[in-house]
C-alpha positions in Angstrom: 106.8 127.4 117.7 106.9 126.8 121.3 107.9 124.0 123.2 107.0 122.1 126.6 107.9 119.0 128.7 105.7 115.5 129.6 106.4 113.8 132.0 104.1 109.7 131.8 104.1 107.6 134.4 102.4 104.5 133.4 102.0 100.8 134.9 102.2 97.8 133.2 103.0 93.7 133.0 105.6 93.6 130.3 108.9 93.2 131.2 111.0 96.3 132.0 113.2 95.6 128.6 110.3 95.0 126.7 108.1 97.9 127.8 111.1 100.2 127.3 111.3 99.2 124.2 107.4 99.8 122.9 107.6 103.1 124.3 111.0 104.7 124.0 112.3 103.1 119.8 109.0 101.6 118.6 106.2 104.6 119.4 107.7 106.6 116.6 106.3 104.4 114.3 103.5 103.1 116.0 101.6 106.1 117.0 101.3 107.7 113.4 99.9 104.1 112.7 97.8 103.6 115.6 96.3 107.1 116.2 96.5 108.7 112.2 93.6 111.1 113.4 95.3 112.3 116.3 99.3 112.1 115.5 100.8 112.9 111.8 104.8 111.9 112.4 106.9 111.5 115.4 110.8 112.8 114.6 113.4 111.9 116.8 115.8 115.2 116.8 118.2 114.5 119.5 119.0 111.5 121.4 118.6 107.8 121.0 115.3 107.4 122.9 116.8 107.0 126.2 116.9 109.6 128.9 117.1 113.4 127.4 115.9 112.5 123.8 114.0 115.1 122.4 111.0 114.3 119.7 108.9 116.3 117.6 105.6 115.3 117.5 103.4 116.6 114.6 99.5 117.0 115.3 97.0 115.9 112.2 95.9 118.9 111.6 
């Protein structure tokens, strides 16, 4: 298994609190929902979605 690093910069109107919010706790369970074609599960491993969290994401196959 190999592993690499993404950074996203992205620009939006939702407020900072709530825009941190979609995409740092509620993308786990969104994407698999949202994307089932593209994304099987997101697993948080480390972290609590702030800075340094580490996810695994798992690819539909």
């Amino acid at each position: 298994m190999g592993g690499f690093a993404k950074e996203v910069e992205v620009s939006t109107s939702l407020p900072p609190a709530k825009a941190f919010k979609a995409f740092a706790e509620d993308l786990d369970t969104l994407l698999p929902k949202v994307a089932p074609q593209a994304i099987k599960s997101v697993e948080r491993l480390e972290g609590d979605g702030g800075p340094g969290t580490i996810k695994k994401i798992t690819f539909a196959e």
